[in-house]
Phi, psi and omega in degrees: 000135185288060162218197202254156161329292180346297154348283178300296182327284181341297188308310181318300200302351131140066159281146168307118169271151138205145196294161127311144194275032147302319217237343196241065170291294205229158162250158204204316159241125162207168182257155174213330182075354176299299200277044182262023228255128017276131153285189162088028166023066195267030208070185189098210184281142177271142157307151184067041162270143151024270199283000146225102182265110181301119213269142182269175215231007154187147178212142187297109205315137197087338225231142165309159161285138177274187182196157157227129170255176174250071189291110179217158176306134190272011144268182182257151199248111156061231152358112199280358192274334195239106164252159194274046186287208191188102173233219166205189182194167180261164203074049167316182200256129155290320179324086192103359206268090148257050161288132175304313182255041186207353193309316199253332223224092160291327176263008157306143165309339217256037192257128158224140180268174196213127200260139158237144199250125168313150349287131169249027170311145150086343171276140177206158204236161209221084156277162198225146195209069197300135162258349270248138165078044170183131170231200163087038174267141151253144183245107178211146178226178201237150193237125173212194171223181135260036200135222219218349175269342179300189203309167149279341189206144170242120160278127199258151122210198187206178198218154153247019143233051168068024171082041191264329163210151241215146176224159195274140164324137159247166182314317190302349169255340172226204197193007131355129163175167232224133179008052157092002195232106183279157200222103186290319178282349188238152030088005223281121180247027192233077270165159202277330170286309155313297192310310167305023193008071163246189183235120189251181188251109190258145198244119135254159171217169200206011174288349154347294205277100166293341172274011146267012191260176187359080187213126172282330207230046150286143218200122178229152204218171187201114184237150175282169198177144155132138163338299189307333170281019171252003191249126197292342178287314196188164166107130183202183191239143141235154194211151171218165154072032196311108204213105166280126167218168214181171198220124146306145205242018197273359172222157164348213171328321192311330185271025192240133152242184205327288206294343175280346195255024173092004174259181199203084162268118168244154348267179190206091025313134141282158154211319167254357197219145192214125130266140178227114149187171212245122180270010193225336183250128181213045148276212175252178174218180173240125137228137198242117160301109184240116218270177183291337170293298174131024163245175204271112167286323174235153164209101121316127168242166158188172187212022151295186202258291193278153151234145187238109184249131163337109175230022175278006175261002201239160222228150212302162197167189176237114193226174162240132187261118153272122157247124167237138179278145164271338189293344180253298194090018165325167149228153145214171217232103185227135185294134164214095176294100148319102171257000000 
């Protein structure tokens, strides 16, 4: 991911996360992963398998429970001890963290994430994400390892009809990328922060896709991949805090996003400059810059059709641009990448 080291550090060190409040209208799914007992990677049967799959643990009123399985080889990898499972373990992640009792305490006992334990070649994780009466989704979890042997890489993609076919990420959805090269589907889950088994924080967003918007049979798949995932000894990924947001998409424009309701911010990737602008709205509006944190870097108002904002000051990065009309009080939410 394209952000400074710096960054990762703050975050590690246990800075208060909060989403932009742009971006966070409904929470419509999430995991905590609390109710994942037994702990202690004692082997056996993997979590999320076919016949008990793990159901998120708040869903927004209306809406199917969302579930994840945990697809791996139904062998044993050499050492009947080291199975490719999806188990869990305690001190779970603050990052993302809405759970009633855990919300401030990353490191409660009862906080616990749930690991895929090496060798995970050939393994995947399927989560399904009924959307239905909501669109503008987004996805974050909180990501770590235990040692510098967990997978090197997760490869994404998703499906809108229940995994009969499955499409690859674009940059608008993520900010992945590899020495400098970007890779919209893959992941690298091996970073001077996870590798310190801390927790850092990863964003998808899918507001792109108007076909992940009121869709029961949305699907995000994740697959491991990379050397480490062969390794017979040790080593595992981690992961908390599955957390899905959305906007109801049930009245009018509001429920369009930003490039349906006529905005165009370019370019984006940036680096001194952003133009937004709207071929269907021409009151005025505010728009507002939000770093990953959810705090405010910019607030433009104007009330032409282009607005042109500064961006040389903000450091290489993930930011969220919120357009709000004031005459409607619409928002949309467009992804902005700092080079």
């Amino acid at each position: 991911m394209k952000t400074k080291l710096s960054h990762f550090v703050i975050l590690a060190a246990g800075l208060a996360f909060s989403a932009p409040s742009a971006k966070a209208q409904t929470l419509i799914q999430f995991w905590d992963f609390n109710q994942t007992a037994p702990t202690g990677g004692g082997g056996g049967d993997s979590l999320g398998n076919v016949t008990n799959s793990l159901k998120a643990n708040q869903v927004a009123a209306g809406l199917d429970t969302g579930h994840i399985i945990y697809s791996r080889p139904t062998v044993h990898y050499n050492a009947s001890t080291r199975d490719s499972i999806l188990d869990n373990g305690s001190q779970g992640s603050a990052i993302f963290d809405k759970s009633n009792s855990n919300d401030t305490n990353g490191t409660a006992a009862g906080n616990l994430y749930i690991r895929a334990r090496n060798p995970s070649d050939s393994c995947a994780m399927y989560i399904y994400i009924p959307t239905t009466g909501y669109t503008n989704i987004q996805f974050d979890f909180a990501l770590s390892a235990s040692s510098t042997k967990g997978a090197n890489y997760g490869i994404f993609s998703y499906s809108t009809n229940g995994g009969a076919g499955w499409n690859n990420l674009t940059k608008a959805m993520d900010t992945f990328n590899i020495s400098g090269i970007y890779r919209p589907d893959t992941l690298q889950l091996q970073n001077p922060v996870t590798a310190a088994s801390a927790w850092y924080p990863v964003q998808l967003n899918f507001t792109s896709d108007v076909n992940v918007n009121n869709n029961a049979n949305f699907v995000i798949r994740m697959m491991l991949a990379g050397p480490n995932t062969h390794e017979q000894t040790g080593g595992n990924t981690r992961f908390d805090n599955f957390t899905v947001w959305g906007n109801s998409g049930s009245a009018g424009i509001g429920s369009l996003t930003a490039q349906s309701a006529g905005y165009n911010v370019y370019p984006n990737p940036t680096n001194d400059m952003i133009n937004i602008t709207s071929t269907q709205y021409t009151g005025a509006k505010v728009i507002t810059i939000y770093n990953l944190v959810g705090q405010v870097v910019s607030v433009t108002e104007n009330k032409d059709i282009q607005t042109s904002i500064n961006t040389s000051s903000l450091v290489t990065g993930v930011y969220f641009v919120e357009i709000k009309e004031v005459s409607t009080g619409n928002k949309y939410t467009v992804k902005l990448v700092k080079e």
